[in-house]
C-alpha positions as CSV (number, residue, x, y, z in Angstrom):
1,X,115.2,68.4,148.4
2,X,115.4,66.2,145.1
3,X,113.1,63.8,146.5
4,X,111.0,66.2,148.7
5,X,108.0,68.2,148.6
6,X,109.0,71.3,146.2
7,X,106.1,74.2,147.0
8,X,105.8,77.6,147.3
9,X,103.6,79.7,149.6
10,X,100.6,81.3,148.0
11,X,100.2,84.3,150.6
12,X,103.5,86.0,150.1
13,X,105.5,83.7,147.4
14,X,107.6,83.4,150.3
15,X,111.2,82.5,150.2
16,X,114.0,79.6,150.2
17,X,113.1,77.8,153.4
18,X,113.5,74.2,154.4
19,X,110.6,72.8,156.6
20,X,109.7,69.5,158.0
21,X,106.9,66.7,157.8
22,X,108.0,63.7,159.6
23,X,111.2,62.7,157.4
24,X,110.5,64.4,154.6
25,X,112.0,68.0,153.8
26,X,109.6,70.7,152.1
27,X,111.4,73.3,150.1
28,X,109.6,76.8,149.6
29,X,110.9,79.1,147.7
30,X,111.1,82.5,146.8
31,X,109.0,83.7,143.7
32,X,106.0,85.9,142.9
33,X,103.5,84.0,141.1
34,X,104.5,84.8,137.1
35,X,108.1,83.3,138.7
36,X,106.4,80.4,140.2
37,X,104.3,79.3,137.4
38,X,108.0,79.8,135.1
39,X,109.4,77.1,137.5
40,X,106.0,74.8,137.7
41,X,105.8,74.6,134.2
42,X,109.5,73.5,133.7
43,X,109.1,70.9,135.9
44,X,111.0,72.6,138.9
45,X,108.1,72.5,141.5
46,X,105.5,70.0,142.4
47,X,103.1,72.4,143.8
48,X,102.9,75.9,142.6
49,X,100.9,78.6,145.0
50,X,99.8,81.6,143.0
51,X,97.5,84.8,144.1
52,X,95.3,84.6,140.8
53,X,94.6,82.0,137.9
54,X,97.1,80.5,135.6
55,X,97.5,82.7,132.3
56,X,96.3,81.0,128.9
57,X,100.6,81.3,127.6
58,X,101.2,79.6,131.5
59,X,98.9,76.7,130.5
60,X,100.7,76.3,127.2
61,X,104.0,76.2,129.0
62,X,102.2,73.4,131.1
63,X,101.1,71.6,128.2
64,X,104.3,71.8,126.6
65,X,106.3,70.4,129.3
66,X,103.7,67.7,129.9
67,X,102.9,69.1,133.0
68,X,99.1,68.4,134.1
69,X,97.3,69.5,137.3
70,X,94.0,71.1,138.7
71,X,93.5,74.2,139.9
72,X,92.6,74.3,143.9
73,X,91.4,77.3,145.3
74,X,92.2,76.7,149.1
75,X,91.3,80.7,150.4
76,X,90.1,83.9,149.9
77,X,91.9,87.5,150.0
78,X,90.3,90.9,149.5
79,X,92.9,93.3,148.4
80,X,93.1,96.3,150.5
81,X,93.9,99.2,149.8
82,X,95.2,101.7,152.7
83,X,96.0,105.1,153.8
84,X,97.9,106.7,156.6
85,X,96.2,107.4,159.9
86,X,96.4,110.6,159.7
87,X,94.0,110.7,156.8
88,X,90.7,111.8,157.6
89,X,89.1,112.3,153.8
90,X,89.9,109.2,152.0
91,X,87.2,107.2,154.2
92,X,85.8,105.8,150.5
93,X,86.7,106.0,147.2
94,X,85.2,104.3,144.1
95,X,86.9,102.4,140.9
96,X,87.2,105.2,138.8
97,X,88.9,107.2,141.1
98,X,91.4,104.2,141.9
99,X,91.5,103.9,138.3
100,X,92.4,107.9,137.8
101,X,95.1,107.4,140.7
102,X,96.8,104.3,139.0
103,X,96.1,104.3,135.6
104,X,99.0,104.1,133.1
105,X,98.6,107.8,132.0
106,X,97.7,109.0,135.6
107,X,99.5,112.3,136.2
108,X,97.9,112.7,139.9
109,X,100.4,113.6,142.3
110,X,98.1,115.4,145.2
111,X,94.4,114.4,146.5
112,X,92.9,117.3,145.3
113,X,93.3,116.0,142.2
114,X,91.2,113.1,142.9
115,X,89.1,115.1,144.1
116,X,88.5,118.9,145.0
117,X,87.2,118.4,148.2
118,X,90.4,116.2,149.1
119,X,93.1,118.5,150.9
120,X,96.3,119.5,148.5
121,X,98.2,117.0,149.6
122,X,101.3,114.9,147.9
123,X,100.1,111.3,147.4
124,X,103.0,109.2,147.0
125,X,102.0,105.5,146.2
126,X,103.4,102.3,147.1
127,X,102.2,98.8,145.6
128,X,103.7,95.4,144.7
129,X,106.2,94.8,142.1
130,X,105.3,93.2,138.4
131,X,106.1,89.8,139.1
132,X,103.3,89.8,141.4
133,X,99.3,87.9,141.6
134,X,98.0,91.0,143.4
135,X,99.6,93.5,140.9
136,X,97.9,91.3,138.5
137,X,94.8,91.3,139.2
138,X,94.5,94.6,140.8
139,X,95.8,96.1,137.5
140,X,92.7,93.9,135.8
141,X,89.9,95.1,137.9
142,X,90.9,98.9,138.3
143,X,92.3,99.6,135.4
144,X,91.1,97.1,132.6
145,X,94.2,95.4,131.6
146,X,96.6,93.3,133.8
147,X,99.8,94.7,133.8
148,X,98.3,98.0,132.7
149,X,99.7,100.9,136.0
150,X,101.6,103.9,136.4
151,X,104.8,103.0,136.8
152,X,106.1,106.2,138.8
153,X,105.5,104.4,142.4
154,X,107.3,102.5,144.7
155,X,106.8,98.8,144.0
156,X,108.0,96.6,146.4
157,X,107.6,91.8,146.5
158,X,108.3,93.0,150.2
159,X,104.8,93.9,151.4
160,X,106.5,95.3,154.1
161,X,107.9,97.8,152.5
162,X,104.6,99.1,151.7
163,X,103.4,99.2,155.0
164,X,106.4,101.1,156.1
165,X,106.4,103.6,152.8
166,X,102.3,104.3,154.0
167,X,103.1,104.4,157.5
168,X,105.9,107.2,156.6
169,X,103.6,109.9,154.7
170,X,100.4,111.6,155.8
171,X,99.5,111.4,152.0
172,X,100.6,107.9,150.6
173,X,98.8,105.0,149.5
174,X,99.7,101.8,149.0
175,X,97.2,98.1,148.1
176,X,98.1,94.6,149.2
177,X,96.3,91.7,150.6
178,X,93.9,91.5,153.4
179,X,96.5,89.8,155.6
180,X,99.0,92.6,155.8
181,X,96.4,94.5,156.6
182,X,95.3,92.7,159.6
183,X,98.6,92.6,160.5
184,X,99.1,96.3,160.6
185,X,95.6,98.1,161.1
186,X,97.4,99.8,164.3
187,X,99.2,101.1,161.8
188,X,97.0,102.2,158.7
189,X,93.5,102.4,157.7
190,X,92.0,100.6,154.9
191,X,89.3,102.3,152.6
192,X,86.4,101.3,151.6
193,X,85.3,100.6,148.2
194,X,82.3,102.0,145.6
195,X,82.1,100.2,142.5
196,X,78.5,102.0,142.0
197,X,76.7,99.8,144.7
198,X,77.8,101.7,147.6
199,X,80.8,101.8,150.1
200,X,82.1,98.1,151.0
201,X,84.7,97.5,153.3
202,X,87.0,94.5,153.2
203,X,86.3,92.0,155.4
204,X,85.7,88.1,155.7
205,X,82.3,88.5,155.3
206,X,82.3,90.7,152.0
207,X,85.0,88.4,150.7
208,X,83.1,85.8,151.1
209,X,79.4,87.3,149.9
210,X,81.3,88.7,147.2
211,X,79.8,91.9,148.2
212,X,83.6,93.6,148.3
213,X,83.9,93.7,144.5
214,X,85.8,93.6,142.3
215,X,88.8,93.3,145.1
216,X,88.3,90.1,146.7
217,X,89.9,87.3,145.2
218,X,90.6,83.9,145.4
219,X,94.0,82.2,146.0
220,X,95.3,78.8,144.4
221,X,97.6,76.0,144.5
222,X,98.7,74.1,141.5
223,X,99.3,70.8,142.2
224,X,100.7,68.6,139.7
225,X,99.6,65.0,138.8
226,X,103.3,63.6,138.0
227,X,104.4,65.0,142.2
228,X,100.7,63.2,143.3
229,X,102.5,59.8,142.4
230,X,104.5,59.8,145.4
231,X,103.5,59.2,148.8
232,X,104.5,61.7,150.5
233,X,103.5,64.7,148.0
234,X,99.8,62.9,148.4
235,X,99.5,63.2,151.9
236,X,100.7,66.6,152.0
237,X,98.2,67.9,149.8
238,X,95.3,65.4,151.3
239,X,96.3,67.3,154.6
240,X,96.2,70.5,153.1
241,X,92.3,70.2,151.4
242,X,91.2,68.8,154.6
243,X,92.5,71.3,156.9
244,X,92.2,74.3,154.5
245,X,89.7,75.9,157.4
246,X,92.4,76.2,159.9
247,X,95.0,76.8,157.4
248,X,93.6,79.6,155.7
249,X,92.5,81.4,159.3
250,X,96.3,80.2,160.9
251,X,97.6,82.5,158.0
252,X,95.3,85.0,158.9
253,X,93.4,84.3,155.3
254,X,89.8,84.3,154.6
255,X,88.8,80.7,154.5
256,X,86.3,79.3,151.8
257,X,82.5,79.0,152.2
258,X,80.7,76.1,151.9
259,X,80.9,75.4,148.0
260,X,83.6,76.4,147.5
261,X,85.2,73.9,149.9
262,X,83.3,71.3,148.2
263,X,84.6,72.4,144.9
264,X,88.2,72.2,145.9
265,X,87.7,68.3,147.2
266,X,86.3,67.4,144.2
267,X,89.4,69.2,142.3
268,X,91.4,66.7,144.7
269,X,89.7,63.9,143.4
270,X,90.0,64.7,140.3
271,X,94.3,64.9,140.1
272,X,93.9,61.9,142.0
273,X,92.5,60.2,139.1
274,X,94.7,61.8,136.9
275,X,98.0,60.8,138.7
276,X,96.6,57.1,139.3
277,X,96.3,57.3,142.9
């Protein structure tokens, strides 16, 4: 709506949906982050959701445009990386063998070759596409350089699509956020993690501890100062700091810890100044 509440949900960057608060009409739409933050900085969106930080040539785009905000980070995700059921060896694997299996010159197509005490078995893999947060920053902490992956997989916006491309093959594996995984644990099995302090499995607590590194993550929304001017964009993202508990557990996210709740108030306050209100 021209005069609505333009936003974008931060889980999924879910699609063109019309919702509504009282009389006014929320549009979401459809992007992965990079695609949201495209829009945000144009001046398309008031409200921008993303699954990791705004890039330093995003920012620009921002500043070019005029476009201020503040950075709120309203949740917490631990990206989870899953194999079929009917795998019984891959109860743990570390960084560098995540890193061998995704890497841009990764050649691995069986377990064994992850190991030799793995089974011979195909390992098809399944992951989000490039437009993607978690792509993002998974290709940052696994392999040293976002963007940086094999690209000889099935990537898929979809997450979905993942689940269904795991469920389908004794040997895939697949990584997307914590939620999907909740969603569908009757379905897959997540693995734990070694980054050399021993095996961590994702979970609200280890998100929150920070104990599940380097896979849990926070997620954002962009607000910007201009949108904050009008009434109704104010209340909705008043509502949304002071409810982010029950929002972030409703959406089946990890909600924040004490601090960082406090820190995400004062960002409030802060755009608030910022936008005059």
């Amino acid at each position: 709506a021209e005069d609505g509440i333009r936003d974008r949900s931060p889980s999924r960057g879910l699609g063109d949906v019309y919702k509504r608060q009282g009389d006014v009409k929320v549009t979401v739409g459809t992007s992965g982050t990079g695609g949201g933050f495209k829009k945000f900085c144009a001046g398309e969106t008031d409200i921008s959701d993303a699954s990791r930080p705004i890039k330093d040539e995003e920012k620009a785009a921002c500043a070019a445009k005029n476009v201020t905000y503040r950075e709120f980070s309203v949740a917490l995700d631990a990206l989870t990386v899953v194999v079929n059921t009917e795998n019984t060896w891959a109860e743990c694997l570390t960084t560098k063998q995540l890193a061998a299996i995704w890497g841009p010159d990764s050649k691995v197509k069986s377990w064994n070759e992850v190991d030799p005490k793995f089974p011979n078995e195909p390992l098809p893999l399944f992951g989000p596409g490039t437009d993607s947060g978690t792509f993002d920053y998974f290709t940052d902490e696994i392999n040293g350089e976002e963007g940086a992956s094999r690209t000889d997989y099935t990537p898929s916006e979809d997450d979905n699509v993942i689940v269904q491309g795991v469920q389908g093959a004794k040997g895939a594996l697949g990584y997307f956020g914590y939620t999907y995984f909740e969603e569908n644990q009757d379905k897959l099995k997540a693995v734990k993690i070694d980054n050399g302090k021993g095996c961590v499995s994702p979970s609200k607590e280890t998100a929150q501890d920070g104990s599940y590194a380097p896979l849990s993550r926070p997620l954002f929304i962009y607000p910007s100062a201009s949108a904050l001017k009008r009434p109704e964009v104010l209340s909705f993202v008043e509502y949304y700091v002071e409810n982010n508990e029950k929002i972030a557990t409703e959406a089946q996210f990890i909600p924040l810890n004490a601090e960082q709740e406090a820190k995400l108030k004062t960002a409030l306050e802060e755009l608030k100044t910022a936008s005059g209100s």
